[in-house]
C-alpha positions as CSV (number, residue, x, y, z in Angstrom):
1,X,-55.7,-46.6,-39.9
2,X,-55.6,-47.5,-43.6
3,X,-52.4,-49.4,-42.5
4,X,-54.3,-51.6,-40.2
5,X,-56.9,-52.1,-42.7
6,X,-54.7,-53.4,-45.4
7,X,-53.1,-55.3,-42.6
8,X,-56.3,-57.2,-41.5
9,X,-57.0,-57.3,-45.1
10,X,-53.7,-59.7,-45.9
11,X,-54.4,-61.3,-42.6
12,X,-58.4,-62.6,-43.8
13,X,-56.7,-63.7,-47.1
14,X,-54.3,-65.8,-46.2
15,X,-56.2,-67.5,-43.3
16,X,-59.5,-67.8,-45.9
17,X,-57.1,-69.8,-48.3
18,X,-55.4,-72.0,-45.5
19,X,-52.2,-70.9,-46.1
20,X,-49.1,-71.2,-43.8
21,X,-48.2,-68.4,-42.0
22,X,-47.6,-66.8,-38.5
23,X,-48.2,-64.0,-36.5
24,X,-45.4,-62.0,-34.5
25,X,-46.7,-59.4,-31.9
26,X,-44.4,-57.5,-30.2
27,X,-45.5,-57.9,-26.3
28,X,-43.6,-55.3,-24.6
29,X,-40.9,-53.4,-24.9
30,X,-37.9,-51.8,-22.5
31,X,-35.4,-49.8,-22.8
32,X,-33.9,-48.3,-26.1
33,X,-35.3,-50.5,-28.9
34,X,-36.8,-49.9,-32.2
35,X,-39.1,-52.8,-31.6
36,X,-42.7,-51.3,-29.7
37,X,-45.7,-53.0,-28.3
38,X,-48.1,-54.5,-30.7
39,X,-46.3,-53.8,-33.5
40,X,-47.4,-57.0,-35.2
41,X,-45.9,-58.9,-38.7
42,X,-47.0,-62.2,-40.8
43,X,-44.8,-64.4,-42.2
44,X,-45.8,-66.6,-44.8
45,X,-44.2,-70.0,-45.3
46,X,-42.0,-68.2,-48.1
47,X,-42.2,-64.7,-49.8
48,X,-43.2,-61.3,-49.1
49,X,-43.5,-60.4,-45.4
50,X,-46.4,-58.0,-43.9
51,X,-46.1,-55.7,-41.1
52,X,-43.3,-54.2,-39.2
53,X,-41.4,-55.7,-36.1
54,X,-39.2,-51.9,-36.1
55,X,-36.1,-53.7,-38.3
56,X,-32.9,-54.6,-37.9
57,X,-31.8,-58.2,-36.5
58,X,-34.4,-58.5,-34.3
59,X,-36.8,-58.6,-37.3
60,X,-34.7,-60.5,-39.7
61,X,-34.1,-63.1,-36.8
62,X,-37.1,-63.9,-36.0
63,X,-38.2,-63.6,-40.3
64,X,-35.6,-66.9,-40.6
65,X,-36.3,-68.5,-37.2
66,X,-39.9,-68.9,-38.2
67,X,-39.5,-70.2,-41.5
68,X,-37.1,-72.5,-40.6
69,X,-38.3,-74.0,-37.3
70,X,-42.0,-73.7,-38.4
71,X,-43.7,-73.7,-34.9
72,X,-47.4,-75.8,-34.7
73,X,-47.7,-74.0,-31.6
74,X,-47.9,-70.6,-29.9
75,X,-44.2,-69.3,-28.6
76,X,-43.6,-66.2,-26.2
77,X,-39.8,-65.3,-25.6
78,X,-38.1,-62.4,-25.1
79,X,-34.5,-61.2,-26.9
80,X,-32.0,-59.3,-25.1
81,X,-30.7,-56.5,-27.6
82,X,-27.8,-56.5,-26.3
83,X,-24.1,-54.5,-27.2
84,X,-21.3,-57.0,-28.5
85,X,-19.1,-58.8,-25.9
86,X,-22.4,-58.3,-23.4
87,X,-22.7,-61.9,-21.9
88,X,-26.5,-61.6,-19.8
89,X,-28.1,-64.6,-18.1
90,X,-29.2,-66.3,-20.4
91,X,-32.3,-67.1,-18.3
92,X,-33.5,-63.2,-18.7
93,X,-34.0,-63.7,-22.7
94,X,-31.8,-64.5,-25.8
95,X,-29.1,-61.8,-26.3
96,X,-28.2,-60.6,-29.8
97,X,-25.4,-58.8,-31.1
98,X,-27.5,-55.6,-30.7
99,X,-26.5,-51.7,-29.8
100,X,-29.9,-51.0,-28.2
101,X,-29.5,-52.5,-24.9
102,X,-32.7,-53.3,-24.7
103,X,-35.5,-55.6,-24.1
104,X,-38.3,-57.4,-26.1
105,X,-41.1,-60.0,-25.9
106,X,-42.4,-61.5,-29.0
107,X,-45.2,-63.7,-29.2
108,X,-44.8,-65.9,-32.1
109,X,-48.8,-67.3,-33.3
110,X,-49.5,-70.1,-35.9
111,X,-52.2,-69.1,-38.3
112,X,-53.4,-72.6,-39.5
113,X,-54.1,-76.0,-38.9
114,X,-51.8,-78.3,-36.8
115,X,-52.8,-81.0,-38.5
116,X,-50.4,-81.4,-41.6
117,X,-50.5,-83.6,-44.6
118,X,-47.5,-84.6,-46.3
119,X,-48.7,-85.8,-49.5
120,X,-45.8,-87.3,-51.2
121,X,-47.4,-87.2,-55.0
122,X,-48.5,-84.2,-57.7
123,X,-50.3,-86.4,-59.7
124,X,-54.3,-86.7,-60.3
125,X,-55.1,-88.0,-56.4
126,X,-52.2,-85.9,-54.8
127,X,-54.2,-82.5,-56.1
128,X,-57.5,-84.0,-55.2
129,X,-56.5,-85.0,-51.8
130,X,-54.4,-81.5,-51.5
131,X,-57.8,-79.3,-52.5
132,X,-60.2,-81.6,-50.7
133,X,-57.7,-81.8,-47.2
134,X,-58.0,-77.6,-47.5
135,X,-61.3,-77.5,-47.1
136,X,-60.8,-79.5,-44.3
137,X,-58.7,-77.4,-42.3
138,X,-55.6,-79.6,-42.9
139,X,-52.6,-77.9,-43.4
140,X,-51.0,-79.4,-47.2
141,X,-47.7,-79.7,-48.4
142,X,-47.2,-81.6,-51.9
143,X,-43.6,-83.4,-52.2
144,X,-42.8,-84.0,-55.7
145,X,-39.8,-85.3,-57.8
146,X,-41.3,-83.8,-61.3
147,X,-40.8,-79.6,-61.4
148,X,-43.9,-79.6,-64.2
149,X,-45.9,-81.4,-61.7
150,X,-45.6,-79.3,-59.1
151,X,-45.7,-75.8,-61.4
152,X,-49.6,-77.2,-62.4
153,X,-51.1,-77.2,-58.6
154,X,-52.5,-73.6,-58.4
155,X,-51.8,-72.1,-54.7
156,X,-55.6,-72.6,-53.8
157,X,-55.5,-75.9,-54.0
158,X,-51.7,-76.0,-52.1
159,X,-49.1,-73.1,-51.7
160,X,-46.4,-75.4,-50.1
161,X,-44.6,-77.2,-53.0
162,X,-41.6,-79.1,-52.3
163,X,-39.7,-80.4,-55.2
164,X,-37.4,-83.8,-54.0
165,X,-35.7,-86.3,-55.6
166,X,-37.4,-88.8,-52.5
167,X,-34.1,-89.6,-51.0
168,X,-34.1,-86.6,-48.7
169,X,-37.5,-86.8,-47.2
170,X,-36.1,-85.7,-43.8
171,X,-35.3,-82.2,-45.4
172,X,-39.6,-81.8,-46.3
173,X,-41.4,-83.9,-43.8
174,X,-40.8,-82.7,-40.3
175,X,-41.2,-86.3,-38.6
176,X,-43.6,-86.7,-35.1
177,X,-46.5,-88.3,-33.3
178,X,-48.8,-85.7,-35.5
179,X,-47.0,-86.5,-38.9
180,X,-50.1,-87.5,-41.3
181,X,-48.4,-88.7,-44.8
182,X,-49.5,-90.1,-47.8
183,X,-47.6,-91.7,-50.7
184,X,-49.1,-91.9,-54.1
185,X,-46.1,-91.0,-56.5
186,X,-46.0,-91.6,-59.9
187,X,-44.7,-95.2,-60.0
188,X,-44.4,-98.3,-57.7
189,X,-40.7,-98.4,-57.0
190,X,-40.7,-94.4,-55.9
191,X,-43.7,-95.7,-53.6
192,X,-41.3,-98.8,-52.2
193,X,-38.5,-96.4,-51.8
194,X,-40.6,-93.0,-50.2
195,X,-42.3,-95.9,-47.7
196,X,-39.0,-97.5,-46.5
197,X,-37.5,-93.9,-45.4
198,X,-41.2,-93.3,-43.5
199,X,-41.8,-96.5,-41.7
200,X,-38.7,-96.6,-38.9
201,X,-39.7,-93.1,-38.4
202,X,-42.6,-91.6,-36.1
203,X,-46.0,-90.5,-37.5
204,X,-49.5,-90.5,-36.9
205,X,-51.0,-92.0,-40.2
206,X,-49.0,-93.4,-43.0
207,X,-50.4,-94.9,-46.2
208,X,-49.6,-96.5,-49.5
209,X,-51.9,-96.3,-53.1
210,X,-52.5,-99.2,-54.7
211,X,-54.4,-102.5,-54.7
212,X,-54.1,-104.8,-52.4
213,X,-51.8,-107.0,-54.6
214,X,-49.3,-104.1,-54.7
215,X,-49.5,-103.8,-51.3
216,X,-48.6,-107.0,-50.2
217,X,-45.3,-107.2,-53.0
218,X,-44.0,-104.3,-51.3
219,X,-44.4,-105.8,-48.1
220,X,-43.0,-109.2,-48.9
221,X,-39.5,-106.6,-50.2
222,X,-39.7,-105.0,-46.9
223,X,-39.9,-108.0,-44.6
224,X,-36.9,-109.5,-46.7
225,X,-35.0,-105.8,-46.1
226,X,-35.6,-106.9,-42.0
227,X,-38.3,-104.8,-41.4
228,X,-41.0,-106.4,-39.2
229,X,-44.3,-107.5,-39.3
230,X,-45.6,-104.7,-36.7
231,X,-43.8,-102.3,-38.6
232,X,-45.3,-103.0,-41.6
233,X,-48.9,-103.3,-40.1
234,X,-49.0,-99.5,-39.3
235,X,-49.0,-98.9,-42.8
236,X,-52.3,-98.3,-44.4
237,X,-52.1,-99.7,-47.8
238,X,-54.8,-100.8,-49.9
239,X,-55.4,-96.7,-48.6
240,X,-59.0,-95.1,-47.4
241,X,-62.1,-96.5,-46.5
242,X,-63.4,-99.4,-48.6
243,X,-66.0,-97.2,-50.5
244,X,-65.6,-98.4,-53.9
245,X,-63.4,-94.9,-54.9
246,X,-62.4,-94.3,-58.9
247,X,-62.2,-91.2,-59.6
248,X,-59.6,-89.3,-58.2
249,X,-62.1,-87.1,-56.5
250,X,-63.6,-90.5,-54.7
251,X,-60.3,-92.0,-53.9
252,X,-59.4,-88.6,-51.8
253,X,-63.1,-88.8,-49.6
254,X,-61.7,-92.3,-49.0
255,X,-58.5,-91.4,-48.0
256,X,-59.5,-88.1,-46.1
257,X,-62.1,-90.4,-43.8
258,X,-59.9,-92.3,-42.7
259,X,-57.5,-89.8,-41.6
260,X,-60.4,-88.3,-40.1
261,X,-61.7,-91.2,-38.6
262,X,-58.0,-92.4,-37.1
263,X,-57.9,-88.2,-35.4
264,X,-61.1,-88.2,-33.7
265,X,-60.1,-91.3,-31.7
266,X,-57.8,-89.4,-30.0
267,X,-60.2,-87.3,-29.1
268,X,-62.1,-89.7,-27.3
């Protein structure tokens, strides 16, 4: 019982601060396996795991599988645990180089919000929009090329901290229709160069800092670089609602609304 309770306890914490992390249940079980129903484990995006999935590969697969596919979505599959040289249907479940011989469903649960911010920027305005987009419900991560930048964000206002030189953004930003990203770095030719790697890719919101002079110089490069003028319009840049935002603080409401805004039309 006081196993549960310190379970449930983790569980309420990490869900109260937003942070990323799944839930494995074991479904069911058959056969010889260490692996029984509801035996239950969280994974957090990196660190110490909580729980017990019975061990072995069948744990530590589905430990790595999760952190690195990062599922938005409920998952149910079942593994086959199977001897070495044993070649099953592959249709009956996935087989691993087990000795059990068994047979396990897992059902693999996201914790927190599908909607994910890539905020490409530690500065002043990437922390504001990080802490304000938690409150939210948003899911944060903070791409950064400055390791003091990052190491000043406490993990309440964003636990997933991605240091990047900007040239690898396919390695940090998992590109889709949902992808909501913002670029505010810490000067205008990182901007120029973190937008140009975002625009021929698919998102759902993508937007630029700066005034509206900024803007257009960038978009005047990019237009001689080939790209075209309905590219370039998806781009949200001068960013946010016009609200007459200063503060860092003001500029994220701005920013956040629109976001906001541009998600509950597709709700319509």
């Amino acid at each position: 019982m006081s196993e549960n309770k310190e379970y449930y306890a983790i569980l309420n914490e990490l869900i109260s601060k937003n942070q990323t992390v799944w839930q494995v249940t074991i479904i069911s079980s058959i056969g010889s396996t260490p692996a029984k129903p509801g035996m239950k484990m969280l994974i957090p995006l990196s660190g110490k795991v909580y729980g017990n999935l019975g061990g072995g590969e069948l744990e530590h697969l589905l430990i790595s599988w999760v952190r690195k596919e990062q599922p938005s979505s409920p998952i149910l599959e079942t593994y086959l645990l199977s001897e070495e040289g044993e070649k099953p249907e592959r249709t009956e479940g996935i087989p691993l180089s087990m000795v059990c011989g068994g047979k396990v469903s897992v059902f693999i649960e996201p914790l927190f919000s599908s909607n994910i911010l890539y905020i490409i920027g530690a500065g002043h305005c990437g922390k504001a929009l990080a802490h304000l987009a938690n409150l939210c419900d948003f899911q944060t991560r903070i791409i950064d090329n400055r390791p003091e930048a990052l190491e000043n964000i406490p993990p309440e206002i964003c636990n997933d901290l991605h240091l990047s030189d900007y040239k690898d953004l396919e390695k940090h930003i998992q590109f889709n229709q949902n992808a909501l990203i913002v670029i505010m770095t810490q000067g205008h030719i990182y901007d120029e160069q973190v937008l140009e790697q975002c625009l021929d890719k698919p998102f759902r919101y993508l937007g630029m800092i700066g005034s509206k002079r900024k803007a257009e110089k960038t978009f005047q490069i990019l237009k001689a670089k080939g790209y075209s003028e309905e590219e370039i319009q998806k781009v949200h840049s001068p960013i946010g609602l016009p609200i007459g935002s200063k503060t860092p603080y003001e500029i994220a409401v701005s920013i956040l609304a629109e976001i906001i805004l541009i998600l509950s039309r597709d709700k319509i």
